[in-house]
C-alpha positions as semicolon CSV with decimal commas, in nm:
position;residue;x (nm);y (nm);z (nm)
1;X;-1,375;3,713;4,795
2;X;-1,148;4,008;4,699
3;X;-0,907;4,021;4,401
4;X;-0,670;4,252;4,299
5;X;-0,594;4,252;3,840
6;X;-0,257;4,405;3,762
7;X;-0,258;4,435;3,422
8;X;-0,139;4,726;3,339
9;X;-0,156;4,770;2,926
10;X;-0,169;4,814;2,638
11;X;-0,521;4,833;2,497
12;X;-0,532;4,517;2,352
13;X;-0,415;4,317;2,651
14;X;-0,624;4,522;2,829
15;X;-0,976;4,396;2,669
16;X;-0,798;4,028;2,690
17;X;-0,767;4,052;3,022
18;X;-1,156;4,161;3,064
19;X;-1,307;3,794;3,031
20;X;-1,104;3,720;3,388
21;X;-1,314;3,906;3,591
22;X;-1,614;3,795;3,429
23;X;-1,482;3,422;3,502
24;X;-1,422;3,519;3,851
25;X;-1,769;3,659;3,916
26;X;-1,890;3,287;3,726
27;X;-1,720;3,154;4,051
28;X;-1,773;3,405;4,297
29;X;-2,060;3,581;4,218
30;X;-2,031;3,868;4,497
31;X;-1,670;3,893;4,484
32;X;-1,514;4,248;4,488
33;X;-1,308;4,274;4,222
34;X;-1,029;4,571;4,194
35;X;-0,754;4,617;3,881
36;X;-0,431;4,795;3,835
37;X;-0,402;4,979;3,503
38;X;-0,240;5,289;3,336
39;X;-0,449;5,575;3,333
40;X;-0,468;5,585;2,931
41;X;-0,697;5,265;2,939
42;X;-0,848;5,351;3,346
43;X;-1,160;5,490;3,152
44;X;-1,233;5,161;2,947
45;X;-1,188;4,941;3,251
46;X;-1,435;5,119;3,465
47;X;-1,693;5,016;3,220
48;X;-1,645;4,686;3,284
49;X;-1,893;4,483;3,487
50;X;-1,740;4,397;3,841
51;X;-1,433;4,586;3,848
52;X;-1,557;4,787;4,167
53;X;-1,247;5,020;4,208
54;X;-1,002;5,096;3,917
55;X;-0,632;5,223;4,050
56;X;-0,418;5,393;3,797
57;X;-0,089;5,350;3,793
58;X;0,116;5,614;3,584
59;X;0,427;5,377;3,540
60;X;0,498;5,491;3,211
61;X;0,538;5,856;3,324
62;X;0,692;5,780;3,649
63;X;0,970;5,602;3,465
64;X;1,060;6,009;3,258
65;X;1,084;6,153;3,595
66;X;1,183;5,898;3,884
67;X;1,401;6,136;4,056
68;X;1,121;6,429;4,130
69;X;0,954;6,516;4,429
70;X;0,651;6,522;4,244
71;X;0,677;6,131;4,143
72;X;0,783;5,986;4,468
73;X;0,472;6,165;4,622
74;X;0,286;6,013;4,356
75;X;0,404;5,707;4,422
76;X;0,327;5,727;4,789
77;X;-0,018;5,816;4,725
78;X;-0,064;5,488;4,467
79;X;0,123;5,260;4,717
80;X;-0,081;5,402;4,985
81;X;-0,430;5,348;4,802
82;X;-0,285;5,006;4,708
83;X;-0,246;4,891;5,033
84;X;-0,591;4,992;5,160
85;X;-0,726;4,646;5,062
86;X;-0,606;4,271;5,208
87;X;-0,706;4,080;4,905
88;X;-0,756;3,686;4,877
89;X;-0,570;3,720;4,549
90;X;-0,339;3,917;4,365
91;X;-0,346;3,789;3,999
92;X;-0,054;3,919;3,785
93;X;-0,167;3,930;3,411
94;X;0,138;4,099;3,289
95;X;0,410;3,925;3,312
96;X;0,660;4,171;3,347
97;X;0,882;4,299;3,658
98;X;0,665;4,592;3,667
99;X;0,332;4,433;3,694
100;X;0,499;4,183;3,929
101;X;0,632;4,500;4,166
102;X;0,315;4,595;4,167
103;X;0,142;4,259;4,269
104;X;0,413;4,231;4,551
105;X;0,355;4,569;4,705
106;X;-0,049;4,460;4,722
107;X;-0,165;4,322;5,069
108;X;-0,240;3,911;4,962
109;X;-0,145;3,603;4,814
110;X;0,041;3,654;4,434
111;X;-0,007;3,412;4,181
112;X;0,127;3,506;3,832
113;X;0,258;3,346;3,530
114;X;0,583;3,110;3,539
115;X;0,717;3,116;3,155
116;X;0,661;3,311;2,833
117;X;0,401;3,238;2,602
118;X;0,452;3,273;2,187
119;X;0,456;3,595;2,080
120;X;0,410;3,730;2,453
121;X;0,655;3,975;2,662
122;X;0,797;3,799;2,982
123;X;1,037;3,905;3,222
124;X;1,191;3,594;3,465
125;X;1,173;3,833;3,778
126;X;0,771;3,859;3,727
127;X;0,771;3,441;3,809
128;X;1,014;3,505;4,119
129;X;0,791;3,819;4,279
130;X;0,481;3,605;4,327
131;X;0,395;3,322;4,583
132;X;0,216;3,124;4,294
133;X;0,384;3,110;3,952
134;X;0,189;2,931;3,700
135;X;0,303;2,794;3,396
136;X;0,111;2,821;3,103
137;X;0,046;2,625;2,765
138;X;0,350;2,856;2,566
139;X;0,111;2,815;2,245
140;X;-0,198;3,009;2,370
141;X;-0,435;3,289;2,256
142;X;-0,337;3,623;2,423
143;X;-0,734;3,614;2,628
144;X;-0,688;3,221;2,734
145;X;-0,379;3,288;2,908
146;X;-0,540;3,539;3,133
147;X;-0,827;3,339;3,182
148;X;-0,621;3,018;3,239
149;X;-0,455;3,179;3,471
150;X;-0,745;3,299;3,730
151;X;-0,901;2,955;3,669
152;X;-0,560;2,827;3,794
153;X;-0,533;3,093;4,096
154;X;-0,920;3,060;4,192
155;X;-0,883;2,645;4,172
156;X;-1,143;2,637;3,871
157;X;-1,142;2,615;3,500
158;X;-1,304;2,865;3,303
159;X;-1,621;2,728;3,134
160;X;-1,799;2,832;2,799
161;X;-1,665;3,099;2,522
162;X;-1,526;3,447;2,699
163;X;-1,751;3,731;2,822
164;X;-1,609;4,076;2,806
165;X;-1,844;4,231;3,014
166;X;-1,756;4,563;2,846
167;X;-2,055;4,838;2,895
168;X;-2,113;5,070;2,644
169;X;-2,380;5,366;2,693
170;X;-2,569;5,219;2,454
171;X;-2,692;5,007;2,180
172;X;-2,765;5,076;1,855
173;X;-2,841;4,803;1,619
174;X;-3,076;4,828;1,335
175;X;-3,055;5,189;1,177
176;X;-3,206;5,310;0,823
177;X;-2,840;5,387;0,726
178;X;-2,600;5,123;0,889
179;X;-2,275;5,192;0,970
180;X;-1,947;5,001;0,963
181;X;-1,630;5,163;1,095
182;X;-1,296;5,135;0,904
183;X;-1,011;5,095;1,243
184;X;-0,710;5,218;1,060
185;X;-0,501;5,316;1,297
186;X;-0,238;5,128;1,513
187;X;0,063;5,182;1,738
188;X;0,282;4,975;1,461
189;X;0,344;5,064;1,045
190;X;0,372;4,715;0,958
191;X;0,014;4,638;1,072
192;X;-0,123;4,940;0,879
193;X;-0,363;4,838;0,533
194;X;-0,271;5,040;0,252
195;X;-0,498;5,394;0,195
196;X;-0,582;5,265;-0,142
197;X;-0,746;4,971;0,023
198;X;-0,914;5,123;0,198
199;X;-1,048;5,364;-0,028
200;X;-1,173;5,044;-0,298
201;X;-1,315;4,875;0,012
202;X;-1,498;5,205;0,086
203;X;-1,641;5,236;-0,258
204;X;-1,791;4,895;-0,205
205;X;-1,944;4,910;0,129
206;X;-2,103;5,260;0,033
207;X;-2,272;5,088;-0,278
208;X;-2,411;4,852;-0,068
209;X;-2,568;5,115;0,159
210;X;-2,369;5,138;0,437
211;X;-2,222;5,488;0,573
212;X;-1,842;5,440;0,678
213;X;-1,703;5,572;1,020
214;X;-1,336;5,665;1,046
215;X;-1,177;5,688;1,401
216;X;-0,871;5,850;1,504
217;X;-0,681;5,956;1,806
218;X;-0,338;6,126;1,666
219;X;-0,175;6,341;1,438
220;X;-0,126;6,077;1,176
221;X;-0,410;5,932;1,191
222;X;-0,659;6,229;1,118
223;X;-0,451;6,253;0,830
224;X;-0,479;5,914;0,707
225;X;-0,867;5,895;0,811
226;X;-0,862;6,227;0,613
227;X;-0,687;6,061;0,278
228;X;-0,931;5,780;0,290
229;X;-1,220;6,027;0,282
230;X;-1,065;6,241;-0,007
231;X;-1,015;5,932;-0,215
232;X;-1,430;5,842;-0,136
233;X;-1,467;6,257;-0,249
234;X;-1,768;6,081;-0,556
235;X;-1,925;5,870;-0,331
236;X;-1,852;6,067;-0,001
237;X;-2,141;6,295;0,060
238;X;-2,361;6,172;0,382
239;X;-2,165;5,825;0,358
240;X;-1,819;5,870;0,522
241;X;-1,762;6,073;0,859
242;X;-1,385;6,127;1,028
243;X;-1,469;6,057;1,333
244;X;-1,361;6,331;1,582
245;X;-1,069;6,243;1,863
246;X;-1,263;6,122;2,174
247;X;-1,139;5,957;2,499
248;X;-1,128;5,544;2,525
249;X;-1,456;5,528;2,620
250;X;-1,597;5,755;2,422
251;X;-1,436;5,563;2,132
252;X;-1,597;5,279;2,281
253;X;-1,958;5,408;2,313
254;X;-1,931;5,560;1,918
255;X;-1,839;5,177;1,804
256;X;-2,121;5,019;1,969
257;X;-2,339;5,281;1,828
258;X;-2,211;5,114;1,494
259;X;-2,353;4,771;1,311
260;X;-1,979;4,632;1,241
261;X;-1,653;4,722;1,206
262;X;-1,365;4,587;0,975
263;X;-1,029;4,699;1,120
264;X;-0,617;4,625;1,111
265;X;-0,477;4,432;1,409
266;X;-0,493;4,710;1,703
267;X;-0,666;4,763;2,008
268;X;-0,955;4,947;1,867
269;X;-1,038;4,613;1,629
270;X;-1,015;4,388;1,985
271;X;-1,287;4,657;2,159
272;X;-1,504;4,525;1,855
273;X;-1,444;4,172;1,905
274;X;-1,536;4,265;2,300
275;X;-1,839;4,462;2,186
276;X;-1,979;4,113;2,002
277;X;-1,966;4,325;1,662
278;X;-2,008;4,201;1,305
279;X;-1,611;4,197;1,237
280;X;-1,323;4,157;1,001
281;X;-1,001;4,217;1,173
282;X;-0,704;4,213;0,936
283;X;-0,317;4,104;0,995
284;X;-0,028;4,129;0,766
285;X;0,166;3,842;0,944
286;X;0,031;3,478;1,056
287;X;-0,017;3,600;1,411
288;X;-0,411;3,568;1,413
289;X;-0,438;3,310;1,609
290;X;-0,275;3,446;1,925
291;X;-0,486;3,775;1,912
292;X;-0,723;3,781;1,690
293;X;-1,134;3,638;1,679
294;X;-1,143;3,258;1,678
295;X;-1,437;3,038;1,597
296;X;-1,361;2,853;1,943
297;X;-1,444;3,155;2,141
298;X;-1,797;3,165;1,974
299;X;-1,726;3,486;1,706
300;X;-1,898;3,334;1,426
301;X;-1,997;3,651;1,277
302;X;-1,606;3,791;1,365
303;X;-1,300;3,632;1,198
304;X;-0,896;3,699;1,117
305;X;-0,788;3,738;0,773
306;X;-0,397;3,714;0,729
307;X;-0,183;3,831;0,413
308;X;0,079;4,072;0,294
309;X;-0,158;4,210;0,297
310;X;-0,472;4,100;0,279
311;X;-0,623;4,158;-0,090
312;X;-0,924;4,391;-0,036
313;X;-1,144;4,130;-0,255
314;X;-1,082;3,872;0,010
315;X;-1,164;4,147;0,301
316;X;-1,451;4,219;0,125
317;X;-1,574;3,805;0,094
318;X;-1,467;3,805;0,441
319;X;-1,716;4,075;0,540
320;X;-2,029;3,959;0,354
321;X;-1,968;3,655;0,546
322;X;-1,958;3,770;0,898
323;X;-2,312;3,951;0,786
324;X;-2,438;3,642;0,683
325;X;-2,340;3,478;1,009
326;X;-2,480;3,803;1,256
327;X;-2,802;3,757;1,066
């Protein structure tokens, strides 16, 4: 059995797509399993279990400079490696007419999705492109839909809570000085927790004996990672690190290194969901339940908490909980 994933981004679809492959193996256990993605997240999908061959796609950048010789040699080269394969499916987990381009220049039979889902991006030419479009429940968790929708290309439901199948280096768990890391940063200012809250939430988890680890990947957020450190300055000393900027999967093998992570809604918060951490992730709008951990998917020790935002006494309730629960 060979299958082709096109799902292309962003990082949070990305790790909600990763449970697919793991259902197809569940059904196929030697099948050879390839995926389509932008080279920003290429690094994180190579450490998942099964993908045997990762093709980037640059679509992004192509899109900036269409017209140059460079890019249309480019984009022979990625049609070309494409193409190498005759697949027995090519599963479309986008949604969009990019993905579904993509899926139609592959060698094999296209199944992708026939309508939107809530809160989702769908484009009616991405339904049109495949051989197989399959509709979806529209009210649907962001990682069902992609798993409903192999089970529906490979003729088989998928069974039991997801499986990421995400490979870190390695595995950390009991230390003398635990760690939890504070995910900040996101592509969107209204998902962003106030500094200040972060900063009282810090004060707590330091007296309970925990060290703090502060990611970042930009500008902006080395700065803020850098405000919530200044405002710990009393407390700080051996307890709160800025983490420096490291590739997706060196991010990835720092937070499994860590025993739990409380986060805002971004794709860095969904790696710790994937990683099986201790975790709070935190939304500012009632959209938890189409992205976030849910007690059906068997996260006990990982839950959603939703307000405008949410209070940092209710975060920290929230995480004392999920530590009760990984116990």
């Amino acid at each position: 059995m060979k299958v082709l994933i096109v799902k292309l981004s962003s990082l949070g679809d990305v790790v909600h797509a990763m449970p697919a492959v793991q259902d197809i193996r569940a059904v196929h256990a030697e099948a050879v399993i390839d995926w389509v993605v932008e080279p920003a997240f290429a690094p994180l999908v190579r450490r998942v279990a099964g993908v045997r061959r990762v093709i980037e796609c640059p679509m992004r950048r192509w899109r900036r400079a269409w017209w140059t010789g460079a890019t249309r040699a480019e984009w022979r080269a990625f049609k070309a490696q494409l193409q190498e394969e005759q697949y027995d499916a090519v599963i479309d987990l986008q949604g969009l007419t990019k993905s579904a381009i993509v899926a139609k220049l592959a060698r094999g039979t296209r199944f992708g999705l026939a309508n939107q889902t809530e809160g989702s991006s769908y484009e009616a030419p991405a339904g049109w492109l495949v051989d197989h479009a399959i509709r979806v429940e529209p009210h649907i968790h962001a990682m069902d839909r992609s798993r409903v929708l192999v089970g529906a290309a490979l003729g088989r439901a998928p069974e039991g809570p997801p499986k990421y199948g995400l490979n870190p280096k390695q595995r950390v768990f009991r230390t003398a000085s635990p760690t939890v890391a504070f995910v900040h940063g996101t592509s969107r200012d209204d998902k962003l927790w106030p500094v200040e809250h972060w900063v009282q939430l810090g004060k707590r988890v330091i007296e309970a004996g925990w060290r703090i680890g502060l990611p970042q990947g930009n500008e902006l957020e080395h700065t803020r990672a850098e405000m919530i450190a200044a405002g710990l300055q009393f407390e700080k000393a051996f307890h709160v690190e800025v983490w420096p900027s490291l590739p997706l999967d060196g991010v990835l093998d720092r937070l499994a290194l860590t025993q739990g992570v409380i986060g805002v809604d971004s794709g860095l918060s969904h790696i710790a969901v994937a990683l099986d951490l201790p975790h709070v992730q935190l939304y500012n709008f009632a959209t938890a339940w189409r992205t976030g951990p849910q007690a059906n998917h068997g996260h006990r020790h990982q839950v959603a908490l939703e307000g405008r935002p949410p209070s940092v006494q209710a975060t920290w309730l929230a995480w004392s909980n999920v530590l009760v629960a990984a116990s």
